[in-house]
KEKE-3310 file (N, C-alpha, C; in steps of 0.2 Angstrom, whole numbers, plus 5000, padded with zeros to 4 digits):
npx = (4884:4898:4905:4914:4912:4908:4912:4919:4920:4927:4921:4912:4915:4929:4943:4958:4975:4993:5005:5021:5022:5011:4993:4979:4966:4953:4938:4927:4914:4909:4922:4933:4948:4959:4969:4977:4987:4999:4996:4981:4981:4988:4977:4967:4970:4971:4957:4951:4960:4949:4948:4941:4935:4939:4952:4959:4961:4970:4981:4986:4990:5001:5009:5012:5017:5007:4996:4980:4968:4969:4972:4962:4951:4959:4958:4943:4938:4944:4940:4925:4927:4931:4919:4910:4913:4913:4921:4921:4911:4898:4899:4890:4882:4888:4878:4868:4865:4851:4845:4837:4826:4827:4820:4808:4808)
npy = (4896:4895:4893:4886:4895:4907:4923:4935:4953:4966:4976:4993:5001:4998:4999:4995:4989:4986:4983:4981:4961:4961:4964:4977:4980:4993:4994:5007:5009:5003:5006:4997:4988:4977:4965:4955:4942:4938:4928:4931:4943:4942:4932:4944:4955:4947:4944:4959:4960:4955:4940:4924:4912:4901:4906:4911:4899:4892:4902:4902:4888:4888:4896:4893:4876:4864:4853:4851:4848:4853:4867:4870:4868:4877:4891:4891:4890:4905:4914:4913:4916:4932:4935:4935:4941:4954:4961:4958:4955:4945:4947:4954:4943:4947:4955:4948:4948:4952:4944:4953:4957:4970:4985:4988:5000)
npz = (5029:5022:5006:4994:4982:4987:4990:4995:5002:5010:5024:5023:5034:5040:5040:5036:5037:5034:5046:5050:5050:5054:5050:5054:5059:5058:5066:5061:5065:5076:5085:5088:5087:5076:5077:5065:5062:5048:5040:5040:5038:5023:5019:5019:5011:4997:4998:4997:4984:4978:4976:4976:4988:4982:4976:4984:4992:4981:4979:4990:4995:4986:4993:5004:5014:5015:5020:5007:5013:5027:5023:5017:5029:5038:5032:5032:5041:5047:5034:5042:5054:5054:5044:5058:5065:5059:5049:5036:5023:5013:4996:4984:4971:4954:4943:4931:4913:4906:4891:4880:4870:4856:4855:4843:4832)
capx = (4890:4903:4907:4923:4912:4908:4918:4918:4924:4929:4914:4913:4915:4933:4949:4964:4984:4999:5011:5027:5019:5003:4990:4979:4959:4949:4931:4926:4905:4912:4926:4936:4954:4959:4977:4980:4993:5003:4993:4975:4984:4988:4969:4961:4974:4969:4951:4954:4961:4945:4950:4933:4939:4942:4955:4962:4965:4974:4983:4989:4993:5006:5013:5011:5020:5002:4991:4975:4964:4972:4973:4953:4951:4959:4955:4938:4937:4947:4934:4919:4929:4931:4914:4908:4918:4908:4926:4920:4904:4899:4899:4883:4884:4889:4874:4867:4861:4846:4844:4830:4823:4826:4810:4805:4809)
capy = (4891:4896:4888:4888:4899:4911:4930:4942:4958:4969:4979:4998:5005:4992:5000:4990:4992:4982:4983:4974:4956:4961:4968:4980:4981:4998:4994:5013:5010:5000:5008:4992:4989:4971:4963:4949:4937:4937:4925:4934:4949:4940:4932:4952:4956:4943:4947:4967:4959:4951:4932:4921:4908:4898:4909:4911:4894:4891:4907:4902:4883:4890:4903:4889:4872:4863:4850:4854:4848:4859:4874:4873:4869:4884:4898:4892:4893:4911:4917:4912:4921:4938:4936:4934:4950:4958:4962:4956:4951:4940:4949:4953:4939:4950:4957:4944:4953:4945:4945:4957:4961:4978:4985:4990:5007)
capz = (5028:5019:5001:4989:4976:4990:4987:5000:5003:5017:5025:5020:5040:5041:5037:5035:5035:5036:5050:5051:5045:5054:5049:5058:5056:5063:5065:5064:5069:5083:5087:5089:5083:5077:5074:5062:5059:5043:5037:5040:5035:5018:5017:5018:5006:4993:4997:4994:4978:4972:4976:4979:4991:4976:4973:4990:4993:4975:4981:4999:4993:4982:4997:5012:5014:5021:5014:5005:5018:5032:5023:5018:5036:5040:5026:5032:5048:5048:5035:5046:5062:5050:5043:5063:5068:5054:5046:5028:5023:5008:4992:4978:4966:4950:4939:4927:4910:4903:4883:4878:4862:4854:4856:4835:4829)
cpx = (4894:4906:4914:4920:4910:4913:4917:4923:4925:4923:4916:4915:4922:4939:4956:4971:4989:5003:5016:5025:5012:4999:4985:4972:4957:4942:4928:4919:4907:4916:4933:4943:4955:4966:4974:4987:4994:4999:4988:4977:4983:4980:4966:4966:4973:4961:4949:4955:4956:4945:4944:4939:4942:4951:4963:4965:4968:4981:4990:4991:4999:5011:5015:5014:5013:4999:4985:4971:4964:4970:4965:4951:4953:4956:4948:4934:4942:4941:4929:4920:4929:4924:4910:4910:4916:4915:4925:4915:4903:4896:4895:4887:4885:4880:4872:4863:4859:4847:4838:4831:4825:4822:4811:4805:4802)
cpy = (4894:4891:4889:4892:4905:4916:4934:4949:4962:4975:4986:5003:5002:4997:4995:4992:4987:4984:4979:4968:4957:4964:4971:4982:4986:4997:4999:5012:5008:5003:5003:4991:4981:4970:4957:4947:4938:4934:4928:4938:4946:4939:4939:4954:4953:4942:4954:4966:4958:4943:4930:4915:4900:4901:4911:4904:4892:4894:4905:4892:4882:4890:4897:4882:4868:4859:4852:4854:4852:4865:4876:4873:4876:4890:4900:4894:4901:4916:4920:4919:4928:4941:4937:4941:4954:4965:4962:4953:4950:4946:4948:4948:4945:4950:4953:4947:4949:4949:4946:4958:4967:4978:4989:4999:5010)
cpz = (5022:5013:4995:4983:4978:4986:4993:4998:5010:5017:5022:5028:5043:5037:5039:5035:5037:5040:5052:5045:5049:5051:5055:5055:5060:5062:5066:5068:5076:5088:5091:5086:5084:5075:5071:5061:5053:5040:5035:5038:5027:5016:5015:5014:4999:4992:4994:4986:4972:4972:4979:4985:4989:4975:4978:4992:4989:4979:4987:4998:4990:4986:5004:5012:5017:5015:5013:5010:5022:5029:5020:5022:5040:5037:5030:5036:5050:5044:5038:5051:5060:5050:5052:5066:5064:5053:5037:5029:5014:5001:4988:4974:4959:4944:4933:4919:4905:4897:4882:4873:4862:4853:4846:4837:4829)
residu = (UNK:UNK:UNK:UNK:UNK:UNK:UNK:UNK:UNK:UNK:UNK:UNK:UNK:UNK:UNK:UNK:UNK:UNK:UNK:UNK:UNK:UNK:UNK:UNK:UNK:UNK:UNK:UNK:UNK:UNK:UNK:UNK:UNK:UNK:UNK:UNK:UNK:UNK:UNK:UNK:UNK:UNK:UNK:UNK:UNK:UNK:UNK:UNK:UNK:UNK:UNK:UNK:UNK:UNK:UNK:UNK:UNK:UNK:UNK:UNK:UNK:UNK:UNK:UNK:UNK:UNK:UNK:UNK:UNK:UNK:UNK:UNK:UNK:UNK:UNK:UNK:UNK:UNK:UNK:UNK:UNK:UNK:UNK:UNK:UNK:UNK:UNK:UNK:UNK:UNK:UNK:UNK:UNK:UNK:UNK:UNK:UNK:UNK:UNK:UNK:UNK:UNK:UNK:UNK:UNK)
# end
């Protein structure tokens, strides 16, 4: 399940590009080619960026005329469909660096 502090990124076999207002997904391993809408374009654009979906939704509430609930209904359910189509998958939590001793001279 998918959570508002989630982060993703775009797989490592997944190229990307904007055409017109679409965008244009190539799943090399696959060999599949995917179109998005403007919108979804925008979202893997703002993920690419770094955006958690914290960050994403802040982002596209700004850019969108839609009330909040809707557009977390969608964001979330467009994620899931990405994440499904093994486009983006959910990002390492960032490295935690524990406090150690300096070991004596």
């Amino acid at each position: 399940m998918i959570e508002s502090a989630t982060s993703f990124r775009k797989r490592a076999d997944v190229r990307y590009r904007k055409v017109g207002g679409e965008g244009v997904v190539v799943k090399q391993a696959a060999g599949e080619v995917l179109v998005l809408s403007e919108v979804g374009a925008r979202v893997l654009d703002l993920l690419e960026a770094g955006a958690g979906v914290d960050g994403l939704l802040r982002t596209l509430a700004g850019e969108y005329d839609i009330d909040q609930a809707t557009l977390e209904r969608d964001v979330l359910v467009h994620l899931q469909e990405l994440f499904d189509a093994e486009v983006i998958e959910i990002a390492p939590a960032p490295a935690a660096f524990a406090d150690t001793p300096a070991s004596p001279a």
